[in-house]
C-alpha positions as CSV (number, residue, x, y, z in Angstrom):
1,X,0.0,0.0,0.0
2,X,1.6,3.7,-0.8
3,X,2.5,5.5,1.4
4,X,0.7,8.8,0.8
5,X,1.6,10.3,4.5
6,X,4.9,11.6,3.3
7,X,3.6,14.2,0.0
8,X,1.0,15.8,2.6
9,X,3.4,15.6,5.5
10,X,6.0,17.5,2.7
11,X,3.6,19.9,1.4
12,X,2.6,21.2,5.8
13,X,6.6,21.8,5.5
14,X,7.2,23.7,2.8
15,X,4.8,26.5,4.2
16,X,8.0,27.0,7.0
17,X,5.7,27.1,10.3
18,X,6.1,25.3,13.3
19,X,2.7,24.7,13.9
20,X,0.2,24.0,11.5
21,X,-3.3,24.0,11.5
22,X,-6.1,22.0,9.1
23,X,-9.9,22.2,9.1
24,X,-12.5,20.1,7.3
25,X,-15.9,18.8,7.6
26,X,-17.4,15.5,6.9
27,X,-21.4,15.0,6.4
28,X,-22.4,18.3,4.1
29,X,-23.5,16.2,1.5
30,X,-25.7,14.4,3.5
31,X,-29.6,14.2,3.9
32,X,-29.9,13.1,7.5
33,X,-27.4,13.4,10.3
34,X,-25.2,15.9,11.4
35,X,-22.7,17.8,10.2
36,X,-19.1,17.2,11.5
37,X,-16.2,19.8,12.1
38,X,-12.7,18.8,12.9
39,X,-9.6,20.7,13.2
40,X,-6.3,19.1,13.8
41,X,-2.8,21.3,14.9
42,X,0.5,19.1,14.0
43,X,3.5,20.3,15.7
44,X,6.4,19.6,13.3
45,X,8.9,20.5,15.5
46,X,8.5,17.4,17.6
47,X,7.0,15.5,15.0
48,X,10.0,13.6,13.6
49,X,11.3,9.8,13.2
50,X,9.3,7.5,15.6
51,X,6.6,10.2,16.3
52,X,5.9,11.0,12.6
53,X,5.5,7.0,11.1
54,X,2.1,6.5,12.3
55,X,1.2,8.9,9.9
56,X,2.8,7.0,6.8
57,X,-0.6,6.3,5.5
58,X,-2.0,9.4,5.7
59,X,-4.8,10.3,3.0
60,X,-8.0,12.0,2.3
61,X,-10.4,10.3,4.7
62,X,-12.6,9.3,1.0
63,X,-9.7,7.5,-0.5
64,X,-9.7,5.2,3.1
65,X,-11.1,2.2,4.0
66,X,-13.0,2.0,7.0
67,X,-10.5,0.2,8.6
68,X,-7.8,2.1,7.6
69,X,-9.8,5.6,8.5
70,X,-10.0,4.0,12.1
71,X,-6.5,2.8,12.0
72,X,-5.6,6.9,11.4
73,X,-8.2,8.2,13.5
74,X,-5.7,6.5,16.3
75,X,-2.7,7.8,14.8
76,X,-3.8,11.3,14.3
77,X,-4.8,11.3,17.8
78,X,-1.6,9.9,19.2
79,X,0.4,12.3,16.9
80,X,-1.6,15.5,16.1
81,X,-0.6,18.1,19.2
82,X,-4.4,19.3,19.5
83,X,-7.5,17.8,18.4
84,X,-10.7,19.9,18.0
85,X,-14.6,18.3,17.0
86,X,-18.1,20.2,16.9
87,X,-21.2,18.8,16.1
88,X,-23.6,20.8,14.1
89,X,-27.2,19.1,14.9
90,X,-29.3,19.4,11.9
91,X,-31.9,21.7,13.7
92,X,-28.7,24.3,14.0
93,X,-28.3,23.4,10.0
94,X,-32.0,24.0,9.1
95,X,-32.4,27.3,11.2
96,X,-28.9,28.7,9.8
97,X,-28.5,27.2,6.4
98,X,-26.1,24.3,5.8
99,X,-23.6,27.1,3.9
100,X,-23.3,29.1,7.2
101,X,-23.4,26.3,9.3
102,X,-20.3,24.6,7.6
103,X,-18.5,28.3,7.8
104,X,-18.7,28.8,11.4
105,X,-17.9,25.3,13.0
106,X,-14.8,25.7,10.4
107,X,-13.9,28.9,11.8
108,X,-14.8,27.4,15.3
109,X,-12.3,24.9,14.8
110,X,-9.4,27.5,13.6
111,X,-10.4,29.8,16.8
112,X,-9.7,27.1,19.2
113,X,-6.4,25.9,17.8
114,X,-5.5,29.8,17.4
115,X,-3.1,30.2,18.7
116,X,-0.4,28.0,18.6
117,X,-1.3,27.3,15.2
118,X,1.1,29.7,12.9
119,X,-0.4,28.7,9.6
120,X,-4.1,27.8,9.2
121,X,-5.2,25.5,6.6
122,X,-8.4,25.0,5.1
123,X,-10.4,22.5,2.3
124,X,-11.4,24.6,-0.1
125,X,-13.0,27.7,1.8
126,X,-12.7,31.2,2.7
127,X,-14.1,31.6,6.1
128,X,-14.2,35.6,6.2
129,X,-12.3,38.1,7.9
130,X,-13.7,36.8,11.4
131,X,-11.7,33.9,11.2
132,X,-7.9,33.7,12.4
133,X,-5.6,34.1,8.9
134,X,-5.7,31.4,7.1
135,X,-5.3,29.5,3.2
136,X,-7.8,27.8,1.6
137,X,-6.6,25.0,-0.9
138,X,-8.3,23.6,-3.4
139,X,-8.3,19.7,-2.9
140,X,-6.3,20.5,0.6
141,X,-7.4,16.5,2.0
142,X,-5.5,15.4,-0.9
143,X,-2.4,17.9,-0.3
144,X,-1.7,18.9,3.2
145,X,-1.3,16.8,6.6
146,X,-3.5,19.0,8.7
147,X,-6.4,18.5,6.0
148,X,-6.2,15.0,5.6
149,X,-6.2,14.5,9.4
150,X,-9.1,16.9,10.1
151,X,-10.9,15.3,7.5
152,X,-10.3,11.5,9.3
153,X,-11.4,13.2,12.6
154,X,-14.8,14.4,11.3
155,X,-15.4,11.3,9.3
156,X,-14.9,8.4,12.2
157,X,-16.2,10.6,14.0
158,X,-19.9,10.9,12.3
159,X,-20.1,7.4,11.4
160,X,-19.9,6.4,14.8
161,X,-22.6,8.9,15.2
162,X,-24.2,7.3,12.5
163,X,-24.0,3.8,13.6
164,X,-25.4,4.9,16.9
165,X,-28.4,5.9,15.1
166,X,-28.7,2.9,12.9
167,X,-28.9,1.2,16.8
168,X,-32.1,3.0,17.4
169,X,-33.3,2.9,13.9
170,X,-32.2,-0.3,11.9
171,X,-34.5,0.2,9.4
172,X,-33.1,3.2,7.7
173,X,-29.7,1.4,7.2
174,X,-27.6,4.4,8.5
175,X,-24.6,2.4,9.3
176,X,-24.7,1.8,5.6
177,X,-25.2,4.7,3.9
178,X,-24.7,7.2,6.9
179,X,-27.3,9.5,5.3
180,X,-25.7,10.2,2.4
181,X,-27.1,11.5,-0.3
182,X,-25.5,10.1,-3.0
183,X,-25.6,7.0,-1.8
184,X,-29.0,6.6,-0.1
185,X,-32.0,5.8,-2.4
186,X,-35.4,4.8,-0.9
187,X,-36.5,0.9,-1.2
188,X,-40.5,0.6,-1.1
189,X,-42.4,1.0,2.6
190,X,-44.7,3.0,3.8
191,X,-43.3,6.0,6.3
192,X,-41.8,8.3,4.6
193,X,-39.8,10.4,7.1
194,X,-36.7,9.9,8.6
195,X,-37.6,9.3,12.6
196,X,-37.7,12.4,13.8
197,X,-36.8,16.1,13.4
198,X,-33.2,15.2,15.1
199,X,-32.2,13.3,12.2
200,X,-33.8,14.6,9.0
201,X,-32.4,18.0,7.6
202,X,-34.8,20.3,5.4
203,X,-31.9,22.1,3.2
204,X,-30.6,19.9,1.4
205,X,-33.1,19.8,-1.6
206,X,-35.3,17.4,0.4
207,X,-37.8,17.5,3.3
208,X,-38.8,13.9,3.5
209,X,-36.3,11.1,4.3
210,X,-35.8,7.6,2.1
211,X,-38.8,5.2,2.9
212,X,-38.4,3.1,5.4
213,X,-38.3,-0.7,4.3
214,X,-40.2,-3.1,4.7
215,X,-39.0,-6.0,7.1
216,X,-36.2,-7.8,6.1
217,X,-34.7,-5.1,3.9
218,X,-32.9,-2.3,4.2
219,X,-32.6,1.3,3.1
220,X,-29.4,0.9,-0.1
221,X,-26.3,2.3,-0.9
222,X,-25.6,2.2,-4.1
223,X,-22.1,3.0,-3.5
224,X,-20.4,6.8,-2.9
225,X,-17.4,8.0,-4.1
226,X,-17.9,11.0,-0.8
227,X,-18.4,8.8,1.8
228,X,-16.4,5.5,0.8
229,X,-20.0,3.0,1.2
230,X,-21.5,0.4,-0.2
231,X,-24.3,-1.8,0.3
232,X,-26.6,-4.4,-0.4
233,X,-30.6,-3.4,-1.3
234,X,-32.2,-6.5,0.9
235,X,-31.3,-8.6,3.4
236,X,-29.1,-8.5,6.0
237,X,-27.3,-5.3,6.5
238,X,-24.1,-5.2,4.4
239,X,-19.9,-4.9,5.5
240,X,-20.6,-1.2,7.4
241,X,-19.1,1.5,5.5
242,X,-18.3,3.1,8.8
């Protein structure tokens, strides 16, 4: 397996700061469940030789399996000098707007690693003159360290979430598709909400929740390139995703 860690670890670096800072989100694609905000500082004065090789197979959380996201989730932890994690409920989402919602948990995150962090990193934003001075790059989970780790955070973090949910509500096959949109399509039944106003979210293009199977099936992914899942469309539930 490559070992991407070292081009992102290289590219944190180059920018010539002790401490850096990266941001991401996992979950905005999503039509149930919450949003997830992550921020991860590495210290790369200390993080050398024996401290920096659990971070060998560093990537963009959507290019891991869910083993190996878990695998990192432990190494980022072990390695990263501060680890931050907000949960934006999707009440907080459909009141503010998922847009403005993503924007301040991502400038939340930069606030509470601000400071040490000397450079702040960010996938793909501008946060606005609020936030603490920082870069967004284009693609930065596939690029930088601090990305790719704040982007493992907020994933293993929200499927857990997510599988904590599919605990309460195993018919919508959450642990499978984790409320993705891509990857969730309804199979016939008859309610046709997710359970609740805690799980379902209203901005995302759709009111109403997937259909809840009928028993014996579950709700199926059809496979997502954002959230890494795939799944079977009856039977038992499929290998988790999460």
């Amino acid at each position: 397996m490559k070992r991407t860690g070292q081009k992102l670890l290289r590219f944190d670096r180059r920018l010539g700061a002790r401490f850096v800072a990266g941001t991401d989100e996992a979950g905005r694609g999503s039509l149930a469940g919450p949003l997830v905000v992550a921020g991860v500082l590495l210290d790369y004065g200390s993080l050398r030789d024996h401290r920096v090789r659990p971070l060998g197979f560093l990537n963009d959380s959507k290019q891991c399996s869910p083993e190996r996201r878990e695998a990192l989730f432990r190494a980022v932890v072990g390695c990263a000098e501060r680890v931050a994690v907000r949960v934006i409920a999707p009440g907080e989402i459909d009141r503010n707007g998922l847009h403005r919602s993503n924007l301040a948990g991502l400038r939340a995150m930069l606030e509470a690693l601000t400071p040490p962090a000397e450079a702040c990193l960010v996938d793909g934003f501008r946060l606005g003159p609020t936030a603490p001075e920082h870069t967004a790059v284009v693609d930065g989970d596939e690029k930088s360290a601090a990305i790719a780790a704040a982007s493992i955070v907020a994933k293993v973090t929200r499927d857990r979430l997510m599988r904590r949910l599919d605990a309460l509500y195993p018919a919508y096959g959450f642990a499978q598709h984790v409320g993705c949109r891509a990857c969730a399509r309804p199979v016939r039944g008859a309610p046709t909400e997710f359970p609740g106003a805690l799980l379902r979210r209203r901005d995302g293009c759709l009111e109403q929740g997937p259909a809840a199977p009928p028993s014996g099936e579950r709700c199926a992914g059809t496979g997502c390139a954002a959230c890494g899942s795939s799944a079977r469309t009856s039977g038992p539930a499929a290998t988790s995703s999460t």
